[in-house]
SESE-526502 format. One record per residue (C-alpha): x, y, z; residue in three letters. Coordinates in steps of 0.5 Angstrom, whole numbers. Example, Ala and Ser with C-alpha at 12.3 -4.5 7.8 and 13.67 -1.06 7.14 Angstrom:
// SESE-526502
((25, -9, 16), 'ala')
((27, -2, 14), 'ser')
// end
This chain:
// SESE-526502
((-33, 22, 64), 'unk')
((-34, 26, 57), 'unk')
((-33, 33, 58), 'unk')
((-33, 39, 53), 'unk')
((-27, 44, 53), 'unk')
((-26, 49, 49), 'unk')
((-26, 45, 42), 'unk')
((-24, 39, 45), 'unk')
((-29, 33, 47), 'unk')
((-28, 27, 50), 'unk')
((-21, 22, 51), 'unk')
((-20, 24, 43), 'unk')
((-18, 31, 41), 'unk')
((-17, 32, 35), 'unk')
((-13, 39, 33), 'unk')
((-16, 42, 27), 'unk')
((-10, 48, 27), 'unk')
((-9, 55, 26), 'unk')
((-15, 57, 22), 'unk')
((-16, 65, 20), 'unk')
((-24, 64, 21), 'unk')
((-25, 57, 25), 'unk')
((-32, 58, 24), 'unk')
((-32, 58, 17), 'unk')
((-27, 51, 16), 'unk')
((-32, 48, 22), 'unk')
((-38, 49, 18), 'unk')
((-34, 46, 12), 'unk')
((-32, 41, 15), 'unk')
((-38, 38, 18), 'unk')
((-43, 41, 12), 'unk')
((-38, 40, 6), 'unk')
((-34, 35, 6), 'unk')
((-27, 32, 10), 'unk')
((-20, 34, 8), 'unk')
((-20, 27, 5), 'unk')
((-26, 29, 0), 'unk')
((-24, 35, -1), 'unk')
((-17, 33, -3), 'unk')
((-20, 27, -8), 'unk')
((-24, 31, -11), 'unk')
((-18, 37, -13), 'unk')
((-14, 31, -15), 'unk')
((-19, 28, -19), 'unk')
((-20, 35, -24), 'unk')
((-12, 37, -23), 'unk')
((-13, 28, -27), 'unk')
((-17, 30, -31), 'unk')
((-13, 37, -34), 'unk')
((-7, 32, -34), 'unk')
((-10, 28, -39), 'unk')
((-12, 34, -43), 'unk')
((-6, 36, -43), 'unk')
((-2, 37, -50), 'unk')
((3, 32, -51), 'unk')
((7, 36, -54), 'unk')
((7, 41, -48), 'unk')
((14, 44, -47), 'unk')
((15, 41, -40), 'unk')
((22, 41, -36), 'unk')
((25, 35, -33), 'unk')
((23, 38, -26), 'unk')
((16, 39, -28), 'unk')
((16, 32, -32), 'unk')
((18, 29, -25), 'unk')
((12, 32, -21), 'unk')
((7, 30, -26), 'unk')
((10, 23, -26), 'unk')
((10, 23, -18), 'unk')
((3, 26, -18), 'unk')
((1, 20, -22), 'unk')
((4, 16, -19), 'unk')
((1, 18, -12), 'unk')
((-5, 19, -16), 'unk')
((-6, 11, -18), 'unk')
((-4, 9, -10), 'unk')
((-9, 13, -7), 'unk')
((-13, 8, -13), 'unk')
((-11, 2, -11), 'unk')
((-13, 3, -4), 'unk')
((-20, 6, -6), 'unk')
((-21, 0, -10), 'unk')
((-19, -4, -4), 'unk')
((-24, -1, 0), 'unk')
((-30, 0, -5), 'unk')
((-34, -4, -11), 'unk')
((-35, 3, -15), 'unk')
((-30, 5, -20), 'unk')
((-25, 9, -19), 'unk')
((-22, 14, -23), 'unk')
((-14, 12, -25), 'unk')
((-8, 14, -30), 'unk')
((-7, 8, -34), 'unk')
((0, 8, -33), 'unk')
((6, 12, -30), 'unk')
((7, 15, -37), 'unk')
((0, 15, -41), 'unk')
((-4, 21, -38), 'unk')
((-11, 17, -41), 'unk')
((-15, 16, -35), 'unk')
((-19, 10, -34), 'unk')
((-25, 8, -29), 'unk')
((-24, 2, -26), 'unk')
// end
């Protein structure tokens, strides 16, 4: 009933996309960490610089939006993490403060 096919296997297939070196990603993603995880974990230092970031930054309107946007999703993903675990979990205290709590 299951068969392999190329990079396909089973009734599920999922399709990675075009990769320069698709070897490479494979061992990445089966030996290093998942989309998911890679994503959270970028998300997590780019946090930690936000927070650091001199209040008195000159930033225009457009980059003020993206960085409250990235916040914003930033505590989304959170809320749903903590939905799904007991451990900590990293957030901005709100939309505005670029302090970070763990709870």
């Amino acid at each position: 009933m299951f068969r392999a096919v190329g990079s396909q296997f089973g009734l599920i297939n999922i399709n990675l996309g075009q990769s320069s070196n698709p070897t490479v990603e494979e061992e990445v993603l089966t030996d290093v960490a998942s989309y998911g995880r890679q994503l959270g974990r970028i998300s997590d230092a780019l946090a930690v610089l936000l927070a650091r970031l001199p209040p008195a930054a000159e930033l225009t309107a457009k980059e003020q939006d993206a960085l409250a946007d990235f916040r914003q999703m930033f505590n989304n993903i959170a809320d749903v993490k903590a939905r799904h675990s007991d451990k900590p979990v990293l957030r901005f205290k709100d939309n505005l403060a670029a302090e970070l709590t763990s709870k």
